[in-house]
MDTraj code that builds the backbone (N, CA, C; nanometers):
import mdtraj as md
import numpy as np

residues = "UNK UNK UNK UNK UNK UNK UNK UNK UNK UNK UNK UNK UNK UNK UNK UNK UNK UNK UNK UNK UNK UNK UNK UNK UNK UNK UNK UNK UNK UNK UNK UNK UNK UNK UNK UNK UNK UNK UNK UNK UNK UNK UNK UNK UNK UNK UNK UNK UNK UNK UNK UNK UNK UNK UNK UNK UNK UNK UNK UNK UNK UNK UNK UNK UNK UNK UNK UNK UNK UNK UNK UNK UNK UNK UNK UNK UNK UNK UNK UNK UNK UNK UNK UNK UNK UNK UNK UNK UNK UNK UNK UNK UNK UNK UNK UNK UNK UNK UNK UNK UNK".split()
xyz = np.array([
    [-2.5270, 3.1230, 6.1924],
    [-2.5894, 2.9918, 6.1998],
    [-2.4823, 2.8837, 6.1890],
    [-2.4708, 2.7935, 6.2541],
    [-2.3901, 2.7008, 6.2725],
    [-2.3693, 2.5743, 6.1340],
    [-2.4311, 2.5821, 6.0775],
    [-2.4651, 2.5539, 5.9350],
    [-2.3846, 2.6210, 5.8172],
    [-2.4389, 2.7569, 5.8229],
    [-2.3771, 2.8322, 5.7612],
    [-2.2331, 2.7833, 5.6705],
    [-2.1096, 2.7837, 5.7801],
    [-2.0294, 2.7527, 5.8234],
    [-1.9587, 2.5876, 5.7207],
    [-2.0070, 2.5555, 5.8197],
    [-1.9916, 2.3933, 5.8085],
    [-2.0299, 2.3223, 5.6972],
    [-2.1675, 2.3477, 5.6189],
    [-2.1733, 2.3524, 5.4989],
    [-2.1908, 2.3924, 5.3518],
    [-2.1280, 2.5229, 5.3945],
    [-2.1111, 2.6115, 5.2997],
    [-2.2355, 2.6763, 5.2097],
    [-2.3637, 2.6924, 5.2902],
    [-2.4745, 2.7260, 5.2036],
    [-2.5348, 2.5992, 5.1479],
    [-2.4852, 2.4979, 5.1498],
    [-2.5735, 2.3562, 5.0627],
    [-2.6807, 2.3348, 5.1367],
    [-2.7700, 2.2989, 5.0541],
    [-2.9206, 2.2296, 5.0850],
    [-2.9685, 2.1476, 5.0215],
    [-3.0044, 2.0613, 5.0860],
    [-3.0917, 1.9434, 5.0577],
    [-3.2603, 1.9812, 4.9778],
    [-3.2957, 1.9228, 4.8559],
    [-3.4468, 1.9541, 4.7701],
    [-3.4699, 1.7983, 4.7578],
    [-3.5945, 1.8095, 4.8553],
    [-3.6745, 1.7111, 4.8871],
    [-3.7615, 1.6754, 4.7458],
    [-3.7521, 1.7543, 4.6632],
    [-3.8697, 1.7495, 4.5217],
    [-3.7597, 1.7287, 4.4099],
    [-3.6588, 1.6885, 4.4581],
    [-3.5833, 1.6728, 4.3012],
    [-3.5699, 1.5108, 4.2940],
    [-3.6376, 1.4276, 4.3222],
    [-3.6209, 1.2946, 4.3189],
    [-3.4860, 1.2090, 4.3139],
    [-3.3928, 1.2683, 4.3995],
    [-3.2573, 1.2167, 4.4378],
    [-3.3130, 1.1750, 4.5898],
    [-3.2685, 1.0127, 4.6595],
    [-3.3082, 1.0285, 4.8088],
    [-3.2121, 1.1339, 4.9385],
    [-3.2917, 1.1619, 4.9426],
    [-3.2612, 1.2581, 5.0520],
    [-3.1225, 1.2218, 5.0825],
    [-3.1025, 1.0734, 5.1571],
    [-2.9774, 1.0021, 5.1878],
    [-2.8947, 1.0567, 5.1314],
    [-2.8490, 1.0069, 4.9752],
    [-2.8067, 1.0365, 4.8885],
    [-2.7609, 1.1840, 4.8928],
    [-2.8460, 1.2641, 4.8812],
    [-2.8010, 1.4299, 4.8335],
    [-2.7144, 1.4503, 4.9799],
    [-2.7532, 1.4114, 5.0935],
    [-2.6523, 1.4315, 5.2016],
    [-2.4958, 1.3887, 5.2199],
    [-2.5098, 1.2448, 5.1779],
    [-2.3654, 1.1561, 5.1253],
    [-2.3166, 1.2523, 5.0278],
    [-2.3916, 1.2889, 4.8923],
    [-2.2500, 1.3783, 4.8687],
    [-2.2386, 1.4912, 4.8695],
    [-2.3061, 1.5821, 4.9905],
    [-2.2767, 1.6774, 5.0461],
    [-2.1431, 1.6609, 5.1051],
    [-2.1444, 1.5472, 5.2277],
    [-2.0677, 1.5309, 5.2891],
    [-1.9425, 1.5212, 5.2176],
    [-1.9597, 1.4276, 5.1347],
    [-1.8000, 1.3716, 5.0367],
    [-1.7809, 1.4854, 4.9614],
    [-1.8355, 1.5704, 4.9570],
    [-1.8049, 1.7322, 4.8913],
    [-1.6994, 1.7760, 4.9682],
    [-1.7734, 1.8157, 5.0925],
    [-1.6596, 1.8735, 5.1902],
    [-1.5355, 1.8160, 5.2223],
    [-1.5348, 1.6969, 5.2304],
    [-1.4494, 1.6247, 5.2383],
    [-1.3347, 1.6217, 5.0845],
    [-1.4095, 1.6412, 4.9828],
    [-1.3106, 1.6312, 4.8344],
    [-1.2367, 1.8096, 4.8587],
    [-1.3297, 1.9079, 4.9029],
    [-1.3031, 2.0539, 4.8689],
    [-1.2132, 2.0597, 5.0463],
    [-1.1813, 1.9939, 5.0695],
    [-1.1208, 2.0154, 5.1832],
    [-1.1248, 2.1357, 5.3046],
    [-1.2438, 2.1127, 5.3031],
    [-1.3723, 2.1595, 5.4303],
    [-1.3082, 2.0657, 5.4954],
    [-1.3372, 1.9953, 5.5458],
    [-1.2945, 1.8519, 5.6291],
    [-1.1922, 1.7498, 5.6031],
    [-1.0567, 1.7925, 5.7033],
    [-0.9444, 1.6787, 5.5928],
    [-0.9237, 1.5699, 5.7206],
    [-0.8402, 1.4582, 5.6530],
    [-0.8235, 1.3449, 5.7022],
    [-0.8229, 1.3751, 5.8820],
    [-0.8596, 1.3218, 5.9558],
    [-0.8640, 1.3381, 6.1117],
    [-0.9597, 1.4213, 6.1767],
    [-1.0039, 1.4982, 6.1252],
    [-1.1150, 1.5627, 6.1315],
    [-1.1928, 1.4950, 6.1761],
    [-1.3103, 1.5788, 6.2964],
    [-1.4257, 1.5213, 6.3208],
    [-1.5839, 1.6108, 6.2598],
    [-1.6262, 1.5346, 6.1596],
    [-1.7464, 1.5639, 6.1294],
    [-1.8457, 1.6007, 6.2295],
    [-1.9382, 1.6971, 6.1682],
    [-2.0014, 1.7601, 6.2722],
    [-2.1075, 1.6187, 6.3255],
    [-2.1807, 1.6686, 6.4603],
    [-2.2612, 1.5410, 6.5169],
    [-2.3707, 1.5162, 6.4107],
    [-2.4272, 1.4341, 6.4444],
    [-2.6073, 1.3561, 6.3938],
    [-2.6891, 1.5260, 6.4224],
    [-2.6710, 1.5603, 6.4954],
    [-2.7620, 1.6528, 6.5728],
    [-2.7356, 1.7925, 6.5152],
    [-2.5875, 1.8010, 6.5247],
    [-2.5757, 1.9019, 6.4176],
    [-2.5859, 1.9434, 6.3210],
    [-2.6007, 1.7931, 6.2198],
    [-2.5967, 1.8016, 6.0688],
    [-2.7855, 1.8214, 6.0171],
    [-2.8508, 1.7265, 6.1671],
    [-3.0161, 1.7794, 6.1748],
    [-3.0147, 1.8800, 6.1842],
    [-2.9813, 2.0329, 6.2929],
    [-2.9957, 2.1394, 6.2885],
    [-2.9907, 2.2281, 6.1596],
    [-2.8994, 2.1795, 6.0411],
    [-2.8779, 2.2371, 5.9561],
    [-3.0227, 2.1708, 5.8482],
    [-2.9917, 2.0329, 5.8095],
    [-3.0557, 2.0092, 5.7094],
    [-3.2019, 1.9436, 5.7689],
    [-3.3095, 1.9891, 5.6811],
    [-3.4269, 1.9221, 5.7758],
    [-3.4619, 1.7542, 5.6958],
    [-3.3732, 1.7065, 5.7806],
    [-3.3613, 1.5358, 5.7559],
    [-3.3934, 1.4522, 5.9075],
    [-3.4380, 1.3493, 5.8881],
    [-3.4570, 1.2509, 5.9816],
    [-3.3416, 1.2106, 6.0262],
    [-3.3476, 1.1896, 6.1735],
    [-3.1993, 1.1074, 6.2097],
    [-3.1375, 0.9682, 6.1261],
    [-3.2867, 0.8677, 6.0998],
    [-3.2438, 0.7805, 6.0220],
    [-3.1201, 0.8429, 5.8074],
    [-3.1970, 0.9516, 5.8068],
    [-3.1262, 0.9865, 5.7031],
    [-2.9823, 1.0307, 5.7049],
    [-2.9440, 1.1157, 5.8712],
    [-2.8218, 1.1055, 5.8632],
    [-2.7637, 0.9748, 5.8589],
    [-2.8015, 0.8970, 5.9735],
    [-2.7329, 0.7779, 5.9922],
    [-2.7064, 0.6873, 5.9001],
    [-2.8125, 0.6956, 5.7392],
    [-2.7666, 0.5916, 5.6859],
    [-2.6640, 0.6645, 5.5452],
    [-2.7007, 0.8050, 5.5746],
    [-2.5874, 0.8723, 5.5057],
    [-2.4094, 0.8471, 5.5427],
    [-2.4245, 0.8434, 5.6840],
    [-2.2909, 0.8595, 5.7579],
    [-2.2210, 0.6830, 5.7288],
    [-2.3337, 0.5882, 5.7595],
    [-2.3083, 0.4646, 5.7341],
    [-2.2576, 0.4498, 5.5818],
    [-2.3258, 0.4745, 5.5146],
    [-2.2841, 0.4457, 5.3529],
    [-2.1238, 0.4762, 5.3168],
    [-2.0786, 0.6065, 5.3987],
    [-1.9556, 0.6697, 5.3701],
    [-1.8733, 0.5591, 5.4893],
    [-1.9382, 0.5326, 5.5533],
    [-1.8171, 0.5014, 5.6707],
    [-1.7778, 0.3130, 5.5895],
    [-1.9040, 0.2432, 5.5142],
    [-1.8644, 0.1476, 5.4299],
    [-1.7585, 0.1482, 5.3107],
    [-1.7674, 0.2971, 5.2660],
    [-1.6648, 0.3015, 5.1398],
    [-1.5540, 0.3343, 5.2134],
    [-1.5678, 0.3351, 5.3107],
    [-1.4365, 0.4144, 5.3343],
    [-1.3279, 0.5431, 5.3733],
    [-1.4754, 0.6567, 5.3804],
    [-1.4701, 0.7710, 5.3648],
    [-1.4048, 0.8145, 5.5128],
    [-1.4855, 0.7663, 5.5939],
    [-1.5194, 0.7800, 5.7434],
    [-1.5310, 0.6999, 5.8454],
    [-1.4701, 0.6987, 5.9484],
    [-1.4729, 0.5914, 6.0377],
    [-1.5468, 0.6466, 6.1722],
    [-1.6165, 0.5993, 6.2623],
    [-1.6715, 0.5852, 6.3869],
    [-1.6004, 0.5603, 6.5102],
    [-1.5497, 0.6261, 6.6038],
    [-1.4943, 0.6438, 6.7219],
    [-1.6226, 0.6265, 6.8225],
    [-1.6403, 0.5339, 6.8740],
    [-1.7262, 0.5388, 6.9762],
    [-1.7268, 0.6021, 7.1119],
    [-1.8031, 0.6816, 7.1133],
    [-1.7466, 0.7794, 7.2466],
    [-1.7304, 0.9364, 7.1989],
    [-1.6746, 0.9007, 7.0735],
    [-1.5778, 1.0531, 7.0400],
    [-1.6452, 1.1187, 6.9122],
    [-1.6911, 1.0366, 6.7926],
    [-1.7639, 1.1235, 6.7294],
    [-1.7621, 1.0247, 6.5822],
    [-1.7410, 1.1047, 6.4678],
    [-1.6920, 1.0466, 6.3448],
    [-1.6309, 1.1173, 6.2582],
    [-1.4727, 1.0500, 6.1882],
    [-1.3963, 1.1223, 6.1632],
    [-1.4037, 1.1309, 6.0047],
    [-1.3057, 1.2012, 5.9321],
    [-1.2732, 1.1632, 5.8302],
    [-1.1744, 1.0499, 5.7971],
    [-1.1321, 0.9514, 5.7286],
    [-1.0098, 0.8604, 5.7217],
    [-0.9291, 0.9256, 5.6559],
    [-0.8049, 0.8743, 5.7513],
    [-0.7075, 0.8627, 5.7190],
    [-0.6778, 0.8037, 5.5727],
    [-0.6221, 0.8536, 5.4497],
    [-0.6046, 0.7559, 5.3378],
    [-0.5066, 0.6674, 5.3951],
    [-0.4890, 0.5451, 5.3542],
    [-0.4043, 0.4307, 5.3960],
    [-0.2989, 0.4235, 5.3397],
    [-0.1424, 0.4447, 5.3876],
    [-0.0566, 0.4356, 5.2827],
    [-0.0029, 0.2879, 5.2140],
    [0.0269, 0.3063, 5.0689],
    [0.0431, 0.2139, 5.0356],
    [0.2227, 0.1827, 5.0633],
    [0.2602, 0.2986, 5.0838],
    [0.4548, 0.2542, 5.0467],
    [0.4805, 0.2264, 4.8930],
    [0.5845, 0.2465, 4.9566],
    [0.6663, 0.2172, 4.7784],
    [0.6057, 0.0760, 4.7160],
    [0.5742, -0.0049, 4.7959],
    [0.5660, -0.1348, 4.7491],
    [0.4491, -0.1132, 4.6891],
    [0.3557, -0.0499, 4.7150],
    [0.1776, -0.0511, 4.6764],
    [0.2145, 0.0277, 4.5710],
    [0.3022, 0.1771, 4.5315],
    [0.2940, 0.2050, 4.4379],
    [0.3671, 0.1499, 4.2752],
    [0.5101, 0.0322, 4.3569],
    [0.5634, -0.0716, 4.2319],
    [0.4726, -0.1314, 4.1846],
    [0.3597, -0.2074, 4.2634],
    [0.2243, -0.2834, 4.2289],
    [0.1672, -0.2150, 4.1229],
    [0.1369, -0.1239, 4.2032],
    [0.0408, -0.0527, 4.1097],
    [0.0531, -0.0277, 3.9248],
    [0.2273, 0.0239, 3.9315],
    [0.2555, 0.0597, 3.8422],
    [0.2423, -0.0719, 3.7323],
    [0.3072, -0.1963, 3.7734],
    [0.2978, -0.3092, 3.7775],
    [0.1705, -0.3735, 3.6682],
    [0.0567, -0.2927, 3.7210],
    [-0.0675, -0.3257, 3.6375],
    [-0.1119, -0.2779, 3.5582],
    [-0.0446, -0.1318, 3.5086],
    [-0.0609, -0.0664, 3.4406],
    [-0.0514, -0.1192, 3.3072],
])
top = md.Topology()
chain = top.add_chain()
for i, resn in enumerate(residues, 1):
    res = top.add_residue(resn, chain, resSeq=i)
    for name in ("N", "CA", "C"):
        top.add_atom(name, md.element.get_by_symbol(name[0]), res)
traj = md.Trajectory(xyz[None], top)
C-alpha cells in the first residue's frame, strides 16, 4: 500500500478530539523531524496523502498550508510541495545569536 510506506503505519482517530487538521500537521512534521522526508524533498500529493488517510481535501490543504506558514514547507507551483530548505544563517547569524545569549 502506498501509505504503508510513506507514513509509516500512522493514522489519523477521528474520536480523540484533536482536529483532524491538526493530527495530520504533525504527522507530517513527524516525518519530516524523523527524517522520512529531508530538506528538498517532495511530499507526497493532496491525493496521495487522501488515499492513505480518510480526510477531506480541505483537511489536507489546510494541514499543508499551516506548515507551509511556519515554515516547514514551501509550494512549487506546477511541481508539487517540498520540504524547506533550513535558511543559513552564516557565521554572522550565529555571532548574533550567541550575542543574546
Amino acid at each position: 500500500m502506498i501509505g504503508e510506506k510513506k507514513f509509516n503505519g500512522q493514522s489519523i482517530d477521528p474520536g480523540n478530539g484533536v482536529p483532524l487538521y491538526v493530527q495530520l500537521k504533525n504527522i507530517l512534521r513527524e516525518q519530516i523531524r524523523t527524517g522520512v522526508w529531508k530538506p528538498g524533498d517532495r511530499i507526497p500529493s493532496e491525493a496521495e496523502i487522501r488515499e492513505y488517510f480518510p480526510v477531506s481535501r480541505a483537511t489536507v490543504r489546510q494541514s499543508i498550508a499551516e506548515l507551509e506558514q511556519e515554515g516547514v514547507l514551501v509550494r512549487q507551483q506546477g511541481r508539487g510541495t517540498f520540504v524547506r530548505k533550513p535558511k543559513s544563517n552564516g557565521i554572522y547569524g550565529i555571532s548574533t545569536a550567541l550575542r543574546r545569549i
